[in-house]
C-alpha positions as CSV (number, residue, x, y, z in Angstrom):
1,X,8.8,10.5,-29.3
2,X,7.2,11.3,-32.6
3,X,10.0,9.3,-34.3
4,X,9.9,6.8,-32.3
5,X,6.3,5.9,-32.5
6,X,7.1,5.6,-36.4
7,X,10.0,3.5,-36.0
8,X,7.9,0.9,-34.2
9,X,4.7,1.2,-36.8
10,X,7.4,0.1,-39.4
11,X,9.3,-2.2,-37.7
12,X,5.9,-3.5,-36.5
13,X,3.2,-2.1,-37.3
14,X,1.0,0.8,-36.4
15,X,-0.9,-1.6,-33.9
16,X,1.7,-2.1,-32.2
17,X,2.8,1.5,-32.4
18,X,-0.8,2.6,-31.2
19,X,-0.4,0.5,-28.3
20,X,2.9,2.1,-26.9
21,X,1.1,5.5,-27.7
22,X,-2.1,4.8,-25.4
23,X,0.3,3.4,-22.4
24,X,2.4,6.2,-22.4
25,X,-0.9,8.5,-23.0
26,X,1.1,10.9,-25.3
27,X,-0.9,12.8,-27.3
28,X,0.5,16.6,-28.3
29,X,0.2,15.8,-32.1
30,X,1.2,12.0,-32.5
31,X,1.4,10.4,-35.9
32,X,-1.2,8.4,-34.7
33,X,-4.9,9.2,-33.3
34,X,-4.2,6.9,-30.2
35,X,-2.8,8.8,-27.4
36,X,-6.6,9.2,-25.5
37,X,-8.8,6.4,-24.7
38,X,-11.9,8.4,-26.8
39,X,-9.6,8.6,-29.6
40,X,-8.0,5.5,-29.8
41,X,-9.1,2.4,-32.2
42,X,-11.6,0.2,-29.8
43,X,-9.0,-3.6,-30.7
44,X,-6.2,-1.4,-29.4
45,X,-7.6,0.1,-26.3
46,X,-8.7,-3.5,-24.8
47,X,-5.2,-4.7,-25.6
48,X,-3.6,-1.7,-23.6
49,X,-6.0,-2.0,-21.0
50,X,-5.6,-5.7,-20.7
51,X,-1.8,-4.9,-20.6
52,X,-2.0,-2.5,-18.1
53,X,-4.3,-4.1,-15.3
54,X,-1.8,-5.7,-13.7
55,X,0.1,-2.2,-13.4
56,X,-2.5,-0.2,-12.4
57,X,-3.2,-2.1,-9.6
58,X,-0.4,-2.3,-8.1
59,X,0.0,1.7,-8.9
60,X,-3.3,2.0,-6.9
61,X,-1.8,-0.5,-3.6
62,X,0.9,1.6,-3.7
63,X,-0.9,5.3,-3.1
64,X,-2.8,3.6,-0.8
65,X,-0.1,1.9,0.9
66,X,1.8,4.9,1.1
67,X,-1.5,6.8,2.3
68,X,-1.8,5.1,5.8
69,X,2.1,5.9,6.6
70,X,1.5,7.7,9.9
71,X,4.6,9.4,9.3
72,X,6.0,12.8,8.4
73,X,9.2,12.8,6.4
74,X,11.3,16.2,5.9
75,X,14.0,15.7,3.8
76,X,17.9,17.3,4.9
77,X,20.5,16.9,2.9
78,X,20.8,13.2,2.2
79,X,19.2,12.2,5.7
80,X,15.5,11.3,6.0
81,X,14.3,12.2,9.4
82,X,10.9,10.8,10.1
83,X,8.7,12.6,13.2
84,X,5.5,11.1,14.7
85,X,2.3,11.4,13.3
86,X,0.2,13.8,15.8
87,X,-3.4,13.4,16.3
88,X,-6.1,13.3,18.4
89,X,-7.3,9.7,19.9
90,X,-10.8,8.4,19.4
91,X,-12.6,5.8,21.0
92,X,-11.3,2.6,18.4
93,X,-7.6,4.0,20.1
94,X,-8.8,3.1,23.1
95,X,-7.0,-0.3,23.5
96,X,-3.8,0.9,22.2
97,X,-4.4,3.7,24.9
98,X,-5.4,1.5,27.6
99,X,-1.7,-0.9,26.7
100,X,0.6,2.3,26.8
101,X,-0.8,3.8,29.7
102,X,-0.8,0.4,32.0
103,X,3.3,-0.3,30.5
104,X,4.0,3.4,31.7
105,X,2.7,2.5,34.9
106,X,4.2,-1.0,35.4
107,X,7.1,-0.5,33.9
108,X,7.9,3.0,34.8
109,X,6.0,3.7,38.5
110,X,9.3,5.6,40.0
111,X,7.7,9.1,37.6
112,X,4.2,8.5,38.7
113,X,2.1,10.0,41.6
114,X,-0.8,6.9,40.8
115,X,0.0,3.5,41.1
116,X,-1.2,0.7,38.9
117,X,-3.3,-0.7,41.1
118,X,-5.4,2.9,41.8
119,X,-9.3,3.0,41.4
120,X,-9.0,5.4,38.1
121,X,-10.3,5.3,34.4
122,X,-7.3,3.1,32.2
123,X,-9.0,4.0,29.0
124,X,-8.7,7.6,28.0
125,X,-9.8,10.1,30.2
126,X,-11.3,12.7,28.2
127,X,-14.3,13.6,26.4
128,X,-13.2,14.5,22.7
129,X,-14.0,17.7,22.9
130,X,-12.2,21.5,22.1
131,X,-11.4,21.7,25.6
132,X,-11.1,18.1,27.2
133,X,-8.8,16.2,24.3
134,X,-6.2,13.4,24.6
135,X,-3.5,13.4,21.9
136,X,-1.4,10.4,20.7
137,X,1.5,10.1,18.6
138,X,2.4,7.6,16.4
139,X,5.2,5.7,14.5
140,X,4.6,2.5,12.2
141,X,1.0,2.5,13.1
142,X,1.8,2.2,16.5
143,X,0.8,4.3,19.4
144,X,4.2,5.5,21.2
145,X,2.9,8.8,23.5
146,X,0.6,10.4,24.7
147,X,-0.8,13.6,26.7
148,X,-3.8,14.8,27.8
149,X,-5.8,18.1,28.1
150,X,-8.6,18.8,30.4
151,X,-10.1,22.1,31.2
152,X,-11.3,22.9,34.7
153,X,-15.2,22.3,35.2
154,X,-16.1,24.9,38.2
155,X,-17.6,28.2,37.0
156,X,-14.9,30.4,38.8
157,X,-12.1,27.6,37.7
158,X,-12.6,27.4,33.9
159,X,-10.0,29.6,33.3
160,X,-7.3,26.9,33.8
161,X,-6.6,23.5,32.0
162,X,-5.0,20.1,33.6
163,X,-2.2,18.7,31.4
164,X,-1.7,15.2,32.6
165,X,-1.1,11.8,32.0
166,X,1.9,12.7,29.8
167,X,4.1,9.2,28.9
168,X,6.7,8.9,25.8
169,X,7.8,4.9,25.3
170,X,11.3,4.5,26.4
171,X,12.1,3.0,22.5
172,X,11.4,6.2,20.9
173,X,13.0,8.5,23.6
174,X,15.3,11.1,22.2
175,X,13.4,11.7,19.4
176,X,11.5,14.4,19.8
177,X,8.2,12.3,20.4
178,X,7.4,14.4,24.3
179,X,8.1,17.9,22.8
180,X,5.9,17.5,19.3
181,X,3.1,16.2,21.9
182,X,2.9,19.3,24.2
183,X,3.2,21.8,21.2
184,X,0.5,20.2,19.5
185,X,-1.1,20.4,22.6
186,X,-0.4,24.0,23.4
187,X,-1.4,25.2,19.5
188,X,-4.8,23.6,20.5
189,X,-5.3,25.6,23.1
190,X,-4.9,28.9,21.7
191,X,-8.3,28.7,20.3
192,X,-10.2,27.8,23.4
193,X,-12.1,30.9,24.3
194,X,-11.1,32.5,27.9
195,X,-8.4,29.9,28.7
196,X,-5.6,31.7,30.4
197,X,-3.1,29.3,31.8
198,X,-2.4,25.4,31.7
199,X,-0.9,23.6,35.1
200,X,0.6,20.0,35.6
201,X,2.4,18.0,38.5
202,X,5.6,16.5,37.9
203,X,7.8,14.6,40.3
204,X,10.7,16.9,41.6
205,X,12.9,13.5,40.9
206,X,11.7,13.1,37.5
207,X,14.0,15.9,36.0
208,X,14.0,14.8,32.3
209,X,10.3,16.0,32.3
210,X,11.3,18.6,34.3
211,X,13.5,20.4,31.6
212,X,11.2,19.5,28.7
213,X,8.5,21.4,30.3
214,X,10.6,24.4,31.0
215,X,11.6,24.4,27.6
216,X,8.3,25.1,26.4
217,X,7.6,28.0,28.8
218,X,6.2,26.2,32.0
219,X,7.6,27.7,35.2
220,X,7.5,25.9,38.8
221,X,5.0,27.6,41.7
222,X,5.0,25.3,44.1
223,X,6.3,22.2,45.7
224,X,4.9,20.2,48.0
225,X,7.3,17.8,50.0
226,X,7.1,14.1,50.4
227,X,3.8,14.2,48.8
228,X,4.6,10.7,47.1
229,X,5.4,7.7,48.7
230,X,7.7,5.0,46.6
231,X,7.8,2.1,48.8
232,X,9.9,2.8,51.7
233,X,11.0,6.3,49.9
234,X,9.2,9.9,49.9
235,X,8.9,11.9,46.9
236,X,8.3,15.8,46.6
237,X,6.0,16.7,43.4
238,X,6.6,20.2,41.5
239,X,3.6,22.2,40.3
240,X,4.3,24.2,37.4
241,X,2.4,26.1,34.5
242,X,2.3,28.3,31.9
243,X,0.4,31.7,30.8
244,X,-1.3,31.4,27.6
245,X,-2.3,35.3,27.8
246,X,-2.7,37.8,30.1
């Protein structure tokens, strides 16, 4: 580098070599008392910095580009695998909430016990806190699934928690989206004080959720028949949960 710097100061002169100095900010022991802004001569540091603008900027749009990617990327081998960004919704998620949830139950009523047209909240349904929480997961910035947490309210109840409202857009299926959701979910629990077990409904038909669920250590206790009617059909639902201590 050294050599370098004085090739260019005689070929064309040590401004010129001072400039390249201060851009590359290479300073061990130059030739030169240029490689710092403090050290530098003040003509060439305005002429770097001039230079440079453009660069930096773009440098700067870049990070922050790059910052806002609500994506996780784990490199194998020569294969980028990107996994949905995790996180808990707040209320400016709300209409990206309130769009998923009324697709899931438009487009996908058959794995639903309510119906579109039911008298219940369509924004999220919980209250932000350790123990009532709605998480969402995202790819591209946009929201893709969701679940939520609520623990019971009664005195002699509180040792349980509702998981419900659980939906995974049919574009990202396969991916992973459903299971990253509920572990997220069930690593939040394990800090709520005095919770003991979590229990959801499922429909018995719906037995893609069924096995996802089961994977993650939720066991079935009950069924109750035809307790869903889809138009002219009956539906049993499948209650099932899972211990988080004993």
């Amino acid at each position: 580098m050294d050599f370098g710097l004085v090739l260019v100061a005689a070929l064309r002169g040590q401004a010129a070599a001072e400039e390249i100095q201060l851009a590359l900010e290479y300073a061990p022991e130059p030739p030169f008392q240029a490689g710092r802004p403090e050290d530098a001569p003040k003509d060439t540091l305005e002429v770097v910095r001039r230079r440079t603008e453009t660069l930096r900027a773009e440098r700067e749009r870049m990070i922050g580009a790059w910052r806002k990617l609500p994506l996780n990327l784990s490199d194998k081998g020569n294969d980028i695998i990107c996994t949905p960004l995790i996180r808990e919704l707040r209320q400016d998620d709300d209409a990206a909430y309130r769009s998923l949830w009324r697709d899931a139950l438009q487009q996908h009523a058959q794995y639903f016990r309510i119906a579109a047209g039911d008298n219940v909240p369509a924004g999220i349904p919980t209250r932000g806190a350790e123990d009532s929480f709605t998480l969402g997961a995202f790819e591209k910035n946009a929201l893709v699934g969701i679940v939520s947490l609520e623990r019971d309210r009664g005195v002699k109840l509180r040792h349980k928690a509702l998981l419900f409202r659980m939906f995974v857009a049919p574009e990202v299926a396969g991916r992973g989206v459903g299971k990253s959701l509920l572990q997220e979910a069930l690593c939040r629990t394990q800090d709520i004080d005095d919770l003991r077990y979590i229990h959801l409904t499922v429909l018995e038909r719906n037995q893609r959720a069924r096995a996802l669920y089961r994977s993650l250590g939720f066991v079935d206790f009950a069924l109750e028949p035809e307790a869903v009617r889809m138009d002219a059909d009956y539906v049993g639902e499948v209650q099932m949960m899972r211990f988080l201590r004993r």
